[in-house]
py3Dmol code that shows the C-alpha trace and the ligand (Angstrom):
import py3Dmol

protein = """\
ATOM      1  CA  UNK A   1       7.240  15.411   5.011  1.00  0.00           C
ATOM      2  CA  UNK A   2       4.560  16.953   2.974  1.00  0.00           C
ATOM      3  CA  UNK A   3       4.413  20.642   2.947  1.00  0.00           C
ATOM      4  CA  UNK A   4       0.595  20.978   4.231  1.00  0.00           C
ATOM      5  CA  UNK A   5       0.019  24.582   4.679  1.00  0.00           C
ATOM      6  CA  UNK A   6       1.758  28.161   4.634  1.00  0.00           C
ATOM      7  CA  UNK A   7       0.835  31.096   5.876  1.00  0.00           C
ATOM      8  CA  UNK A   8      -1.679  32.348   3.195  1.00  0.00           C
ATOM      9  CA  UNK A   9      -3.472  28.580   3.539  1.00  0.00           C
ATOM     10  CA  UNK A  10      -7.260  28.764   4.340  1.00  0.00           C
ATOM     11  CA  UNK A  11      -9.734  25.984   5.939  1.00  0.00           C
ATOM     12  CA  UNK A  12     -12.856  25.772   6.388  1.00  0.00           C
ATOM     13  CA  UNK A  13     -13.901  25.674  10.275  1.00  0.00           C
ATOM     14  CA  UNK A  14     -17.287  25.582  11.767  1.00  0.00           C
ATOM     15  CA  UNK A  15     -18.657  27.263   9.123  1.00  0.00           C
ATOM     16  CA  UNK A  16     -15.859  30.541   8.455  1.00  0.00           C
ATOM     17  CA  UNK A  17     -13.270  30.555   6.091  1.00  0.00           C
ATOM     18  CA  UNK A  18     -10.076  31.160   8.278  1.00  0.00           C
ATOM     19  CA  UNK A  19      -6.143  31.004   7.778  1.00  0.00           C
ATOM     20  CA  UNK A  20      -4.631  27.847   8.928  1.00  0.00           C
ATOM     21  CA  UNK A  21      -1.961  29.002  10.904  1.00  0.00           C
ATOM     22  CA  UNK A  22      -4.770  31.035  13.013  1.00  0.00           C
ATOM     23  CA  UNK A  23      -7.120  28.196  13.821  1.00  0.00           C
ATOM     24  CA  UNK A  24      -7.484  26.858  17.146  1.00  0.00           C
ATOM     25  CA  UNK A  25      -8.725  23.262  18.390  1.00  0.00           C
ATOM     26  CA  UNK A  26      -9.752  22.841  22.218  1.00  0.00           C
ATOM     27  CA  UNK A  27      -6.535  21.097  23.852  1.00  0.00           C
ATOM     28  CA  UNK A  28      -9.491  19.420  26.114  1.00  0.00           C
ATOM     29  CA  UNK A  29     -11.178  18.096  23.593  1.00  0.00           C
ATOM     30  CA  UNK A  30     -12.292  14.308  23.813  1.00  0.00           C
ATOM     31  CA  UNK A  31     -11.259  13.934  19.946  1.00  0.00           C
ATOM     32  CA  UNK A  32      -7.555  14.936  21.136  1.00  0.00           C
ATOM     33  CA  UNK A  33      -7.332  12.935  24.078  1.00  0.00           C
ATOM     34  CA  UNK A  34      -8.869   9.730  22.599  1.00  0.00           C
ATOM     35  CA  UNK A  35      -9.034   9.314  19.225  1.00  0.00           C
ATOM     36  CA  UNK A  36     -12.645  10.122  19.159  1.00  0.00           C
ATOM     37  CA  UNK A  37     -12.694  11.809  16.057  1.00  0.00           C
ATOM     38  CA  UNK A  38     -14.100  10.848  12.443  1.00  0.00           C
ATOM     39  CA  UNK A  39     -12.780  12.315   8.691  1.00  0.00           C
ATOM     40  CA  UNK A  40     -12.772  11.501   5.130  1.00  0.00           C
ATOM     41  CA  UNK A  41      -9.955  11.791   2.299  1.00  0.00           C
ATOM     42  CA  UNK A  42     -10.806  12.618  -0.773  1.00  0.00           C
ATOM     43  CA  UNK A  43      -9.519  13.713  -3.783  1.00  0.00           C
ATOM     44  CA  UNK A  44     -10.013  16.918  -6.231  1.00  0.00           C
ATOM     45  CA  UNK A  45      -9.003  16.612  -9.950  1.00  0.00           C
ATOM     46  CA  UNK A  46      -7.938  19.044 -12.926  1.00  0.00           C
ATOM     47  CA  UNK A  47     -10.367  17.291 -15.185  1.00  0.00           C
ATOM     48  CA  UNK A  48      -9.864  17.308 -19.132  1.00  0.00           C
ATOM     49  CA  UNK A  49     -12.141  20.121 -19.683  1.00  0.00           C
ATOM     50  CA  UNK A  50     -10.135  22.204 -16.932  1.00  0.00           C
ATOM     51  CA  UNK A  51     -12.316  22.460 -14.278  1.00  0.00           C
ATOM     52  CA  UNK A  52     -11.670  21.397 -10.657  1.00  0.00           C
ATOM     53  CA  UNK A  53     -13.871  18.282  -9.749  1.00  0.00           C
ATOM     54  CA  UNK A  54     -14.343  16.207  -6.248  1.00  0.00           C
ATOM     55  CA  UNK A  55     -13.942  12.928  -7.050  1.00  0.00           C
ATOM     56  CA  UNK A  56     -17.359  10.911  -5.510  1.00  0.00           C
ATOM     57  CA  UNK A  57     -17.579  13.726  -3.048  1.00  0.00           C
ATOM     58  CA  UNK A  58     -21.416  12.756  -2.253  1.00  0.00           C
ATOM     59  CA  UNK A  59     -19.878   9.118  -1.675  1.00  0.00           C
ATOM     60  CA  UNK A  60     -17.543  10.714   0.963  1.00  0.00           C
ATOM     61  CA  UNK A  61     -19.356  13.469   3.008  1.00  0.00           C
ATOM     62  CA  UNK A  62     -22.218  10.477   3.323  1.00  0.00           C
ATOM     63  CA  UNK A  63     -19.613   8.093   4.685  1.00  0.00           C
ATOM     64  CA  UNK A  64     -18.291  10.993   6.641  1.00  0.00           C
ATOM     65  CA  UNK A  65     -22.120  11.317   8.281  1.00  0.00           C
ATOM     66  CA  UNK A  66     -22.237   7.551   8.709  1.00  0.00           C
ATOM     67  CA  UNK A  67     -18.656   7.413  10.676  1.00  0.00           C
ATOM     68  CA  UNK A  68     -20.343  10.221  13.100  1.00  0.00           C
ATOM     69  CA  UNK A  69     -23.268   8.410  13.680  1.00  0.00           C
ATOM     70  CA  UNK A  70     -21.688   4.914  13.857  1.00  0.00           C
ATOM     71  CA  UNK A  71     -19.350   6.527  16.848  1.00  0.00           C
ATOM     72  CA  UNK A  72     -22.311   8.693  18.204  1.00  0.00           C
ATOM     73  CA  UNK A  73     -20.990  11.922  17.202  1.00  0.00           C
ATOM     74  CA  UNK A  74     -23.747  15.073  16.888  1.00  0.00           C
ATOM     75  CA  UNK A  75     -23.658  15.754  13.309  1.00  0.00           C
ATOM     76  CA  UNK A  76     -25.690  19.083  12.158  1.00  0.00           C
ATOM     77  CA  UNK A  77     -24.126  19.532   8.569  1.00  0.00           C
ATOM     78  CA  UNK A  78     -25.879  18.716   4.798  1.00  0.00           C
ATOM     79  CA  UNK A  79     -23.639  17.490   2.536  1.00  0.00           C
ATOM     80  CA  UNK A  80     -24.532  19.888  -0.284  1.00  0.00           C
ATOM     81  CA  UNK A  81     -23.645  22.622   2.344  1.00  0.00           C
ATOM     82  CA  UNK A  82     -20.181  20.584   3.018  1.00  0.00           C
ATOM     83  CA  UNK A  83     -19.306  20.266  -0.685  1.00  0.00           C
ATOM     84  CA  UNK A  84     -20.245  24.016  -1.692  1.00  0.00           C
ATOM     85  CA  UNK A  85     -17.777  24.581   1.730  1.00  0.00           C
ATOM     86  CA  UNK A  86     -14.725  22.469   0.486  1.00  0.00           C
ATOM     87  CA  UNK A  87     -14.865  23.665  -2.989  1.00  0.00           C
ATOM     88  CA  UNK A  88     -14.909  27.471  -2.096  1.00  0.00           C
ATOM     89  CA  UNK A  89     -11.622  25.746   0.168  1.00  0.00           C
ATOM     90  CA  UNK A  90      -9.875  24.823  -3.073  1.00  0.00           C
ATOM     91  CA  UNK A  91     -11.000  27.863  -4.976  1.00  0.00           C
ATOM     92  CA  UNK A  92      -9.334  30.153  -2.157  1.00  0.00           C
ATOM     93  CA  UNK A  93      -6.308  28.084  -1.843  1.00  0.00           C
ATOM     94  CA  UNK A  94      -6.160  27.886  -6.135  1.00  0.00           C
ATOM     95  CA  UNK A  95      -5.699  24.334  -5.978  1.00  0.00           C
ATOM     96  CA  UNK A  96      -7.363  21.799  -8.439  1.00  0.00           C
ATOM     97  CA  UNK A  97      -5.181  18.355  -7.959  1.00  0.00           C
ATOM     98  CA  UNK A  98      -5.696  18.468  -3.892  1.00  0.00           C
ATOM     99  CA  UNK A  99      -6.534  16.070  -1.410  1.00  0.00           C
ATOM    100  CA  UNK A 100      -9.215  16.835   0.883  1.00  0.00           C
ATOM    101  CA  UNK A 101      -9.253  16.169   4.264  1.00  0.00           C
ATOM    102  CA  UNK A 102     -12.340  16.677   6.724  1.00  0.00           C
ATOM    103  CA  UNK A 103     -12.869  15.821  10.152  1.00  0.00           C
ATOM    104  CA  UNK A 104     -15.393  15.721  12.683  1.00  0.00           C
ATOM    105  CA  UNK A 105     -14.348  16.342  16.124  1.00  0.00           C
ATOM    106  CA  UNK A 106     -16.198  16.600  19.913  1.00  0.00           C
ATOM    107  CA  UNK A 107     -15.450  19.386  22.406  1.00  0.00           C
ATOM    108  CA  UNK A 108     -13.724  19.647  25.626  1.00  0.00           C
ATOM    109  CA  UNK A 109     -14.972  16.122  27.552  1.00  0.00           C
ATOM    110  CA  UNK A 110     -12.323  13.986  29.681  1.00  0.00           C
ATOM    111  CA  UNK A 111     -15.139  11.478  30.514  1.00  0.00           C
ATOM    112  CA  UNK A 112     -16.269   8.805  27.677  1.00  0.00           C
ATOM    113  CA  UNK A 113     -20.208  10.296  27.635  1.00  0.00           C
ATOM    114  CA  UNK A 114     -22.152  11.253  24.950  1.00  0.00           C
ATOM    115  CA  UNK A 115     -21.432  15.515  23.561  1.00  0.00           C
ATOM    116  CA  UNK A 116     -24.211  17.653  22.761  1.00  0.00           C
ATOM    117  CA  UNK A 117     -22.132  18.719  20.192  1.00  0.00           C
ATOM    118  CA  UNK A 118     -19.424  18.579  17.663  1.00  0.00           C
ATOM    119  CA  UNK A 119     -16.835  20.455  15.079  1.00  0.00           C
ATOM    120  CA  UNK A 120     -15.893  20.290  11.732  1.00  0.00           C
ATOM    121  CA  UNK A 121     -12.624  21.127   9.949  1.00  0.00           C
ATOM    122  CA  UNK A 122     -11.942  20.969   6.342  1.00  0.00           C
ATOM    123  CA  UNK A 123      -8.380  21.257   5.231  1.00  0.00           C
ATOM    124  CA  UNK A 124      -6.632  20.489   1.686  1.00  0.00           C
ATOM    125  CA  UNK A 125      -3.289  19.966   0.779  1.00  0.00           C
ATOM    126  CA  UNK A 126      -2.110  20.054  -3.424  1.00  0.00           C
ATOM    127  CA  UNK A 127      -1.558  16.077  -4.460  1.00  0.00           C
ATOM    128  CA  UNK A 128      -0.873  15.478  -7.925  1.00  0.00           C
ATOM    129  CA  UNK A 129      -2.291  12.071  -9.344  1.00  0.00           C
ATOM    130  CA  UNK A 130      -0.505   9.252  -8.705  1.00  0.00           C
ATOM    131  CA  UNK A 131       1.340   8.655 -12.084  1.00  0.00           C
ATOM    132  CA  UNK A 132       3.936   6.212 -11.167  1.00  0.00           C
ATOM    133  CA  UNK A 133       3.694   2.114 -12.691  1.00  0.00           C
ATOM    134  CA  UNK A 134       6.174   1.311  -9.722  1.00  0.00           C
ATOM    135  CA  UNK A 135       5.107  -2.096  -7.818  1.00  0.00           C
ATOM    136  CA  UNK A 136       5.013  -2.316  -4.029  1.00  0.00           C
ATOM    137  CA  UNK A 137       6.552  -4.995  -2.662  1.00  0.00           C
ATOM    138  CA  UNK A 138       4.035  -5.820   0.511  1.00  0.00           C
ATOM    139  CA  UNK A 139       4.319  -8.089   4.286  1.00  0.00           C
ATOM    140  CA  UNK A 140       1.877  -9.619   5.958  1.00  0.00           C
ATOM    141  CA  UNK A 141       1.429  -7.612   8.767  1.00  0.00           C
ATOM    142  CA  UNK A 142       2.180  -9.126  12.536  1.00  0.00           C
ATOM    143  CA  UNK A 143      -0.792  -6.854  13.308  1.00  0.00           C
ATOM    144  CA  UNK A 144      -4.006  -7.599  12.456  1.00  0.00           C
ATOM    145  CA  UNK A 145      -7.038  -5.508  11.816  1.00  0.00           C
ATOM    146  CA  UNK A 146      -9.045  -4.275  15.271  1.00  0.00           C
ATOM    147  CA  UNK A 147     -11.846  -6.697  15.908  1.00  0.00           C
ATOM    148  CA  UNK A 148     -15.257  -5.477  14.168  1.00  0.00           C
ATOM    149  CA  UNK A 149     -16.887  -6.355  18.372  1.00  0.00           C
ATOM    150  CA  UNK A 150     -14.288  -4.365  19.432  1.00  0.00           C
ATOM    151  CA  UNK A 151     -14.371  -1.092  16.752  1.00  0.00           C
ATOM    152  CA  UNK A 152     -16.954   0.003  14.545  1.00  0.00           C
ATOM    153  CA  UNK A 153     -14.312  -1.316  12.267  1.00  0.00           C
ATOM    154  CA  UNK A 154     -16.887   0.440   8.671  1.00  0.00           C
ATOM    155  CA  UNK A 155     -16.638   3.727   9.953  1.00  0.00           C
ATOM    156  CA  UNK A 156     -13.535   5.949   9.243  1.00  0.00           C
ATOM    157  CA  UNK A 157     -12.510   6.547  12.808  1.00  0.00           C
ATOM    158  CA  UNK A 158      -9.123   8.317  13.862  1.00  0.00           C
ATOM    159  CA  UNK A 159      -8.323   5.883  17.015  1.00  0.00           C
ATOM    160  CA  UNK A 160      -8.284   2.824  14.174  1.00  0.00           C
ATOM    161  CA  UNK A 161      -5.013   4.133  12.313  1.00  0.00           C
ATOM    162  CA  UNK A 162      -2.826   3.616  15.467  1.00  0.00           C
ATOM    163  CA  UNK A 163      -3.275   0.113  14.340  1.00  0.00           C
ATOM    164  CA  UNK A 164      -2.679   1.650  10.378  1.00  0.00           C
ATOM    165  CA  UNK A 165       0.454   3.656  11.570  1.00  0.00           C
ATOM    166  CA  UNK A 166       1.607   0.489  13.532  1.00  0.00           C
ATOM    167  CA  UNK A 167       1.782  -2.316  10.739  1.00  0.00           C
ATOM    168  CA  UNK A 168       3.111   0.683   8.237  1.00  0.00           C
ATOM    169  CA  UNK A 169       5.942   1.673   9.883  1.00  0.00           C
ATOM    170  CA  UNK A 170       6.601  -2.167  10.684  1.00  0.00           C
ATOM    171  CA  UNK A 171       6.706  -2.568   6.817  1.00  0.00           C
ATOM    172  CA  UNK A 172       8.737   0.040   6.346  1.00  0.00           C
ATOM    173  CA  UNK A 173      11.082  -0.766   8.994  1.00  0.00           C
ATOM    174  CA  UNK A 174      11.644  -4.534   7.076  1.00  0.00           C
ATOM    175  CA  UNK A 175      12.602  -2.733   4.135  1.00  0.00           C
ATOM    176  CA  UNK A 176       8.741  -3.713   2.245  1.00  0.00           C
ATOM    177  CA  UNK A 177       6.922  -0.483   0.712  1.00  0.00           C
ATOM    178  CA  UNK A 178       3.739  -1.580   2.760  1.00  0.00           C
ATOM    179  CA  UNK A 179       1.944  -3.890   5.044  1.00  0.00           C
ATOM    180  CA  UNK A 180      -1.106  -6.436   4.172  1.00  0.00           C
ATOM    181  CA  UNK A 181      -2.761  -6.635   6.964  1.00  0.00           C
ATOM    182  CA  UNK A 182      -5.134  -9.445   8.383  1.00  0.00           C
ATOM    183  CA  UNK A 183      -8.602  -9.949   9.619  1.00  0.00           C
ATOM    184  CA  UNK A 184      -8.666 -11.691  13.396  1.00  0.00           C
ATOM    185  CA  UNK A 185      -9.495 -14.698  11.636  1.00  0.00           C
ATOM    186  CA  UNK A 186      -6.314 -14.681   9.658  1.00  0.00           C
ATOM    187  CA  UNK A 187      -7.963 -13.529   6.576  1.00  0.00           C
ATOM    188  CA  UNK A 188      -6.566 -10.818   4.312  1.00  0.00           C
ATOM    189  CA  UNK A 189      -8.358  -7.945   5.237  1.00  0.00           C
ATOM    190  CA  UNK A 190      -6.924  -4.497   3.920  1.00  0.00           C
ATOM    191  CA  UNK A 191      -3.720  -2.472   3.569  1.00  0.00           C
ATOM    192  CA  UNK A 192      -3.066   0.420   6.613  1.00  0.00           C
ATOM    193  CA  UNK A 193      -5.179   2.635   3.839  1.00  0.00           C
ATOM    194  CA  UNK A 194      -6.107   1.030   1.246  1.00  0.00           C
ATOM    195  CA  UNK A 195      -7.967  -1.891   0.072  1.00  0.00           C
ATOM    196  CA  UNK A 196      -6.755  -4.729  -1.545  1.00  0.00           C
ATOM    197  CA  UNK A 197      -7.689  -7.262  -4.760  1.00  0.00           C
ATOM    198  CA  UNK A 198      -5.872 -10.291  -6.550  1.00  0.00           C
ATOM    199  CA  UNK A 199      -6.195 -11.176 -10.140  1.00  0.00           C
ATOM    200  CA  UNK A 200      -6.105 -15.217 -11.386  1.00  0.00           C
ATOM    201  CA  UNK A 201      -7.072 -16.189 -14.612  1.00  0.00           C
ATOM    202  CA  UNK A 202      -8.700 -12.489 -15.603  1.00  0.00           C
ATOM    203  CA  UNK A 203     -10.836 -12.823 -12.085  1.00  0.00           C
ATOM    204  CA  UNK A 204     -10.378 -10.113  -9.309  1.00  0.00           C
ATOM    205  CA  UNK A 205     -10.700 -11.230  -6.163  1.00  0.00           C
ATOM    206  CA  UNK A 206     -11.273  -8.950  -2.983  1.00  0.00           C
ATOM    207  CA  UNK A 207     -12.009  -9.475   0.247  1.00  0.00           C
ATOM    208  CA  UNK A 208     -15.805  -8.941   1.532  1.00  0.00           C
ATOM    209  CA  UNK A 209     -16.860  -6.565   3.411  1.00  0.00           C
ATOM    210  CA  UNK A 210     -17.313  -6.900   7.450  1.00  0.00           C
ATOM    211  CA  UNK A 211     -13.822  -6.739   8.500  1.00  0.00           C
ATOM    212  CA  UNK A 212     -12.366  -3.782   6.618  1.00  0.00           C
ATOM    213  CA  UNK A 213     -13.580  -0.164   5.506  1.00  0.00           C
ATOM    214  CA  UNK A 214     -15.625  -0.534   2.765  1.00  0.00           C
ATOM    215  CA  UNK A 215     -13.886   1.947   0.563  1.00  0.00           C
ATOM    216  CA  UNK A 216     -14.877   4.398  -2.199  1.00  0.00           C
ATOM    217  CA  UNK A 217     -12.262   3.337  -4.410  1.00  0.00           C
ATOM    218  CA  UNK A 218     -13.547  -0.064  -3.956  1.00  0.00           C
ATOM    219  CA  UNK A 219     -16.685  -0.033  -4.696  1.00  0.00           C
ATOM    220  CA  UNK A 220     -15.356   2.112  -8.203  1.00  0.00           C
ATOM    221  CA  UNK A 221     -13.145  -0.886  -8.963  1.00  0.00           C
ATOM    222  CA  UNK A 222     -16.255  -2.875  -8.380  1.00  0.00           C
ATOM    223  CA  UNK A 223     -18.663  -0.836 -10.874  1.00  0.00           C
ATOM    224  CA  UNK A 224     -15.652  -0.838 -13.431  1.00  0.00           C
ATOM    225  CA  UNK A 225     -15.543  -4.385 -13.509  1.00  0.00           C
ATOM    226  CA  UNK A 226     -19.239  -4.720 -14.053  1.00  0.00           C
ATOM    227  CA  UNK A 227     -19.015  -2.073 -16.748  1.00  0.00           C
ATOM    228  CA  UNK A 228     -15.533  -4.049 -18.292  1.00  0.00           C
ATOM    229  CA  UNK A 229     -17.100  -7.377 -17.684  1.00  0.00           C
ATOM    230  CA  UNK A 230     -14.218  -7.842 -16.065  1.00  0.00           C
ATOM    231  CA  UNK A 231     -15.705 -11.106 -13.811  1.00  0.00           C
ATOM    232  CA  UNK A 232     -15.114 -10.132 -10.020  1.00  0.00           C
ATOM    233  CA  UNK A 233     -15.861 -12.021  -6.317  1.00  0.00           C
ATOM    234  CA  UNK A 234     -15.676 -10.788  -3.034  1.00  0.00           C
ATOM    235  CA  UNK A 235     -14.851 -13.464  -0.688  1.00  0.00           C
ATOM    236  CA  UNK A 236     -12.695 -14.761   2.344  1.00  0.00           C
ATOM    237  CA  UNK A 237      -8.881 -15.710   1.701  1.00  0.00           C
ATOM    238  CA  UNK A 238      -6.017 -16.239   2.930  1.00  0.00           C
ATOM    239  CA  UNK A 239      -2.689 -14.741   2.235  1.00  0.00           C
ATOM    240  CA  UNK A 240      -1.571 -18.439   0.993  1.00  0.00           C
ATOM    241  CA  UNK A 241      -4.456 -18.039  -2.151  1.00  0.00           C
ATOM    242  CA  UNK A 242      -2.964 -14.834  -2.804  1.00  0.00           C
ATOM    243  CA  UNK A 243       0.880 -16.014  -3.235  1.00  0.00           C
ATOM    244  CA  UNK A 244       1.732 -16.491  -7.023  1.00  0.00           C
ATOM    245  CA  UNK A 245      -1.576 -14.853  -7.973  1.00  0.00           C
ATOM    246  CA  UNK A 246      -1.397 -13.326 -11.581  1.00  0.00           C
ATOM    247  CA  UNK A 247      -1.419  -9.866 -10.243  1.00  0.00           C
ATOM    248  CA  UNK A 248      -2.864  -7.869  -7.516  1.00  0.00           C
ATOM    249  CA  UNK A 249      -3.320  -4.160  -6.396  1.00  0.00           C
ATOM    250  CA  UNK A 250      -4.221  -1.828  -3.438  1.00  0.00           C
ATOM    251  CA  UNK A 251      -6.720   0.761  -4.267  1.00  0.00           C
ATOM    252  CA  UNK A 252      -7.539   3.941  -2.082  1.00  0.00           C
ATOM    253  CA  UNK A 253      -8.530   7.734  -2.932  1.00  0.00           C
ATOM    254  CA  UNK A 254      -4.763   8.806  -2.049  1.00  0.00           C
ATOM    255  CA  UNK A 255      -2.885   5.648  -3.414  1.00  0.00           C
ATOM    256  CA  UNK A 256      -5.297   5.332  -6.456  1.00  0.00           C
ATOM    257  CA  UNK A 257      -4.858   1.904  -7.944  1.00  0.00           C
ATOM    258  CA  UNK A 258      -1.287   0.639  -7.576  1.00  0.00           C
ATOM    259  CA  UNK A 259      -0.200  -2.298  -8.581  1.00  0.00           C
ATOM    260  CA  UNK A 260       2.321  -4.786  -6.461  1.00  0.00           C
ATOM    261  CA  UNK A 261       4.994  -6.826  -7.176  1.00  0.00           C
ATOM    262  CA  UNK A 262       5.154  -9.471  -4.424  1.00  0.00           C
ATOM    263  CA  UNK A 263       3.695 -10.275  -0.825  1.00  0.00           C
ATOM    264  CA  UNK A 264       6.168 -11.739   1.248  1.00  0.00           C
ATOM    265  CA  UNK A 265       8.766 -12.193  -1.523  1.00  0.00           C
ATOM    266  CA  UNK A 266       6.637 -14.379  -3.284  1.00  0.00           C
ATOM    267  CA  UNK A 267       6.218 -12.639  -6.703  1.00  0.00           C
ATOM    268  CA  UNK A 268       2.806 -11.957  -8.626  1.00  0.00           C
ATOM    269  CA  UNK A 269       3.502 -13.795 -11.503  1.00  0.00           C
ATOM    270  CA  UNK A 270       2.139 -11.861 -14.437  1.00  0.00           C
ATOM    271  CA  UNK A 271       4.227  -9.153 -16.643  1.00  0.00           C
ATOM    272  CA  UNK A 272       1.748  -6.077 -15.263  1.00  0.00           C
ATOM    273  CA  UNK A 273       1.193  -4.636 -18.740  1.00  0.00           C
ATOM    274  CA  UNK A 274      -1.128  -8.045 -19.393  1.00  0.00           C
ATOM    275  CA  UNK A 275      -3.399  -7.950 -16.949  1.00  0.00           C
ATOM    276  CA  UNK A 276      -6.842  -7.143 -16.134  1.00  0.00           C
ATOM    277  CA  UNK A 277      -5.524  -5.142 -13.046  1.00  0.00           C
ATOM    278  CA  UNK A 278      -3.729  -3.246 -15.207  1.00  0.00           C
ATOM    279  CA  UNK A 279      -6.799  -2.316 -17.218  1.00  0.00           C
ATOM    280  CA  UNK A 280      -8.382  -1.535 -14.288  1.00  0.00           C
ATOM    281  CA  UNK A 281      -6.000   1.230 -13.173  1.00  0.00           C
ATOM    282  CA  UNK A 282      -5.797   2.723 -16.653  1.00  0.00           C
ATOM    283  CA  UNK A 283      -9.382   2.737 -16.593  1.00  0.00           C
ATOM    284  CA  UNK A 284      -9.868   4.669 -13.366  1.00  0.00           C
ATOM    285  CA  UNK A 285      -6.671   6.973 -14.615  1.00  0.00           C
ATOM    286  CA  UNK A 286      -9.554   8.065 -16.574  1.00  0.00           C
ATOM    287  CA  UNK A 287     -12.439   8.185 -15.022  1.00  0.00           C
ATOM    288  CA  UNK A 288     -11.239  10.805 -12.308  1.00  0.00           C
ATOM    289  CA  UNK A 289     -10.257  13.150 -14.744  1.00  0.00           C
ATOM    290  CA  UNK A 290     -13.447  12.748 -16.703  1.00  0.00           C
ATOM    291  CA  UNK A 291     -15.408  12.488 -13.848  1.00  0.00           C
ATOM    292  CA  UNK A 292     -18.095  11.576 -15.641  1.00  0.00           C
ATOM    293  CA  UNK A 293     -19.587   7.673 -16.173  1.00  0.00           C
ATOM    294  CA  UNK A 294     -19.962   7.895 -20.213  1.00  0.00           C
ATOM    295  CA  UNK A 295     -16.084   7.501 -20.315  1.00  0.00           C
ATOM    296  CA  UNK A 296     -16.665   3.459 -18.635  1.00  0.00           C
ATOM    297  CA  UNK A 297     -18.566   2.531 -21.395  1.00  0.00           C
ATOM    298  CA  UNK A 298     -16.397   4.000 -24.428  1.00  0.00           C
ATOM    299  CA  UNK A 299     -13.163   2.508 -23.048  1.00  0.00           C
ATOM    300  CA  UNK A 300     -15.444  -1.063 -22.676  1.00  0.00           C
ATOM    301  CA  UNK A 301     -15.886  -0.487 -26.410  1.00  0.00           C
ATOM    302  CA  UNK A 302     -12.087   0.064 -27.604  1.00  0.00           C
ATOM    303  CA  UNK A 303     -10.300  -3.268 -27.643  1.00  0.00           C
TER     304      UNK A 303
END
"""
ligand_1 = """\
16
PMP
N -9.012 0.926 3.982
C -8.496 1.821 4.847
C -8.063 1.351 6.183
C -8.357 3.164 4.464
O -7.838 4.057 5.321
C -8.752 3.570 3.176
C -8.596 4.999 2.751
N -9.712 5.769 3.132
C -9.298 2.606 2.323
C -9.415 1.291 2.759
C -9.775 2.977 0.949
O -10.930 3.773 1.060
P -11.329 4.824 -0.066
O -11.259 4.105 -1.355
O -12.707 5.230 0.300
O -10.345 5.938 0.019
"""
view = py3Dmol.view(width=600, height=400)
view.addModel(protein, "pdb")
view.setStyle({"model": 0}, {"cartoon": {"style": "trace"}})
view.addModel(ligand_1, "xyz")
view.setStyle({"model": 1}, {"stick": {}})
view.zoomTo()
view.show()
């Protein structure tokens, strides 16, 4: 288990600056009780020029605003105001390589009505870059995604990674490093965290948006592409047009882009140093150390 804080760790809550072995959440809260609760994960960077940058951190406080509202959760803070807060969090804690990790809770409230109000916590932990080329070897999942008329399946809600925490440890129980899991159609859908793409003949494919969380990372794969001319669909598959694919990937703030070896034992059949995944991971290997969109179009440039 990660080591996530120590006595001299501080957090940002409700506006102070306070040790996180001294803060205090309402045991009555409807967050605790329920799920009810929204957050974000992000990651910070050493860049190349030293300094400590969020990575997309508009991107994420904005989502983090749209989960509260999608779940009808008061939310009073600006997003300049919550990135000034979480990097005066990594500057007291001297971390630069750090995942970030806010969340948006309600107060005491047994019943399922509305709160007047709400709290915010940010906490970071240190997280080096993922730097490993290891594969995962992926299931399909015997759980599928919640329903999008059941959950408001875009917004990054803490009640929807029971079902994340379900079909991971099921992977991980039958020896695989992770689950795929599927839409209720029986359409790929996403990973527990992550989202998910295929590559056949130098296309990426990746599943449309509706039925999974439209994620950061994503949408970066997505603009990289366009910048690469790397051609790229989103549409509805099945597992079965994934199986033998050229390659394929998860990609997530925490995992990064990772590349996998097979989905239930049925290899990816390209060496991973030839593909266009591959690229693509090298690619944003860079960009979140630059941090900066000028880097896209010099590595387009360099054969
Ligand atoms: N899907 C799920 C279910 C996730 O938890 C995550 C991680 N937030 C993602 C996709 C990837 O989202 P992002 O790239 O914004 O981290």
């Amino acid at each position: 288990m990660a080591n996530y804080y120590n006595e001299k760790t501080i957090l940002y809550l409700n506006g102070t600056f306070v040790k996180a072995s001294e803060a205090k959440m309402d045991m009555y809260s409807q967050s605790f009780h329920y799920g009810y609760s929204v957050f974000e994960g992000i990651r910070s960077y050493k860049t190349v020029q030293g300094e400590t940058k969020i990575f997309k951190a508009e991107a994420h406080f904005e989502r983090l605003k749209a989960s509260a509202q999608a779940l009808n959760l008061p939310y009073a803070y600006a997003t300049d105001e919550l990135i000034a807060a979480t990097y005066e969090v990594l500057k007291r804690n001297h971390f630069q390589d750090a995942y970030i990790r806010p969340v948006v809770y309600a107060p005491a409230n047994m019943s399922f009505g509305l709160n007047s109000q709400s709290f915010i916590v940010i906490e970071a932990w240190e997280m080096a870059p993922f730097l490993g080329d290891a594969l995962l070897r992926i299931m399909t999942s015997s759980f599928q995604r919640p329903n999008p008329k059941g959950f408001k399946i875009h917004a990054k809600a803490a009640g929807h990674y029971v079902n994340s925490i379900l079909a991971s440890q099921e992977a991980k129980s039958l020896g695989y490093d992770e689950a795929l899991l599927l839409d209720m159609n029986d359409k790929v859908a996403e990973a527990p965290g992550a989202n998910v793409f295929f590559e056949k003949e130098g296309t990426l494919f990746t599943p449309t948006t509706g039925n999974i969380l439209p994620g950061i990372t994503r949408a970066t794969v997505l603009e990289l592409c366009n910048e690469l001319n790397i051609p790229v669909r989103e549409k509805i598959f099945s597992k079965e047009e994934m199986y033998g694919a050229d390659a394929a990937f998860f990609c997530g703030t925490a995992a990064e882009v990772i590349g996998l070896a097979s989905l239930d034992d049925k290899p990816f059949t390209m060496a991973w140093e030839n593909t266009v995944s591959k690229l693509i991971q090298d690619t944003y290997k860079k960009l979140i150390v630059e941090n900066k969109q000028e880097l896209v179009n010099e590595i387009s440039g360099v054969e």
